[in-house]
C-alpha positions in Angstrom: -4.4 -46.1 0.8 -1.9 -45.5 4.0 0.3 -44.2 2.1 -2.1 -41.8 0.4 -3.6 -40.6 3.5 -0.3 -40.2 4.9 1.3 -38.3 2.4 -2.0 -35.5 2.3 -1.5 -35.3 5.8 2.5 -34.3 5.5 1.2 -31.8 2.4 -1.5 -29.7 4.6 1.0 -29.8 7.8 3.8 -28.4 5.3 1.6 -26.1 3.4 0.9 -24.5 7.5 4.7 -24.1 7.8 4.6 -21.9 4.4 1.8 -19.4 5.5 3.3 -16.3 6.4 2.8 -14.8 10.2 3.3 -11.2 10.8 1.4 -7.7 9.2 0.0 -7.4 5.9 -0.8 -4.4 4.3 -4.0 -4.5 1.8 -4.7 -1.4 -0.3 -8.0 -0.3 -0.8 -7.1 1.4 -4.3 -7.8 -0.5 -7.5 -4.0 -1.3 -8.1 -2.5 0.9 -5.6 -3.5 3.7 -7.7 -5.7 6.9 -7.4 -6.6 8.9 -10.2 -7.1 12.3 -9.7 -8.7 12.8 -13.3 -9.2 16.0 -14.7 -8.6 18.6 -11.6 -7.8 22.6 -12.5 -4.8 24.0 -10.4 -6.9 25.5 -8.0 -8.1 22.3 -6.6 -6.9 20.5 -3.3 -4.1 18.4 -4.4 -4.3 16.1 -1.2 -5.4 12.4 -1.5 -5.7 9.9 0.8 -4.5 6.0 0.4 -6.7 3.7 2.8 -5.3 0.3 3.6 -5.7 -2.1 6.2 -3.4 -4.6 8.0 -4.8 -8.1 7.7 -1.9 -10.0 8.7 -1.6 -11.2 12.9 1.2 -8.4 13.7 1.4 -4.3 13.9 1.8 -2.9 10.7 4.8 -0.5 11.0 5.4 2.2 8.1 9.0 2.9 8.5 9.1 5.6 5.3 7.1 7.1 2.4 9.0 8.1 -0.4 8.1 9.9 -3.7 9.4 10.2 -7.1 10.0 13.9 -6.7 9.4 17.2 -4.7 6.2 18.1 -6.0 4.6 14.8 -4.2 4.6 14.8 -0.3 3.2 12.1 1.0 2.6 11.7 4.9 2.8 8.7 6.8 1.3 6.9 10.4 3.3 7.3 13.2 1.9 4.9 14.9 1.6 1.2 14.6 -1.2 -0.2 12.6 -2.8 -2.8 15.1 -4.1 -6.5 13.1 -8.0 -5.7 11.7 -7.3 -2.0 11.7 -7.1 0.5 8.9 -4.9 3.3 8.3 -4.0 5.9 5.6 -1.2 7.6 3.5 -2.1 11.5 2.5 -0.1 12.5 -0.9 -0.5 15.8 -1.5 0.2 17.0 -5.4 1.2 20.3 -5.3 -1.1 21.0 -8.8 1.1 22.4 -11.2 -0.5 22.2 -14.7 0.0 18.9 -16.9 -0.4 15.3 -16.3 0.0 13.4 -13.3 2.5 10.5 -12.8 3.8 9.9 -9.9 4.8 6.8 -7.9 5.0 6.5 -3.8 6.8 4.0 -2.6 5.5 2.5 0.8 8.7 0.9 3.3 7.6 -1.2 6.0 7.4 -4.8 8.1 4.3 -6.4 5.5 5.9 -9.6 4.8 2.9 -9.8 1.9 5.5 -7.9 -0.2 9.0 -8.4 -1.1 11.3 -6.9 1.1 8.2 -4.7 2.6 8.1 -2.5 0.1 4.9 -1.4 -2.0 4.4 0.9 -4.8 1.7 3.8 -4.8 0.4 5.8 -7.8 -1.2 8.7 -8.7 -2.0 9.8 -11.8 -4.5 12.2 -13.8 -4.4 15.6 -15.2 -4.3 19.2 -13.8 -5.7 21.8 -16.4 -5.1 25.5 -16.3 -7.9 27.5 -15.9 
């Protein structure tokens, strides 16, 4: 029974050592994704990407890179402070066809390997 006890005890005490400390960045988006459906050319191409940092550090976005020119997306400049939210802007720039793009997020989240997460739009822009 000592032995029992004792061993739980050096599982929960190890299982502490293994939870990671630092910023987290949570996505609001169903799958890091927004879907911009059926949109005509005319339309606003901006979107925004809400996420939150739920980790016990500032959330710093180092860079915000997309797939191609006809994506820009924008990033904070400032830290993301524990509990807070934030957001990424993409802004499409409409031209006619589908949509399928992918944003890819750098910064100090440790719930992601090597801080990096990956953002996509996608839907259709129709010629009217």
């Amino acid at each position: 029974m000592k032995k029992t006890i004792t061993l739980i005890a050096i599982l929960l005490v190890g299982s502490i050592g293994f939870a990671q400390n630092g910023p987290k960045i949570v996505f609001s988006a169903k799958d890091n994704t927004i879907d911009y459906g059926k949109v005509t050319k005319n339309e606003n191409g901006a979107r925004d990407f809400i996420f939150t940092n739920t980790g016990n550090a500032p959330l710093i976005i180092t860079n915000v890179l997309s797939t191609c020119g006809c994506t820009v997306p924008t990033k904070p400049t400032e830290p993301i402070m524990p509990g807070k939210t934030g957001k990424i802007t993409v802004k499409y720039n409409m031209a006619p066809g589908p949509i399928r793009k992918t944003i890819t997020v750098e910064s100090n989240a440790v719930n992601y390997e090597s801080g990096r997460v990956a953002l996509k739009i996608k839907g259709e822009v129709i010629a009217n």
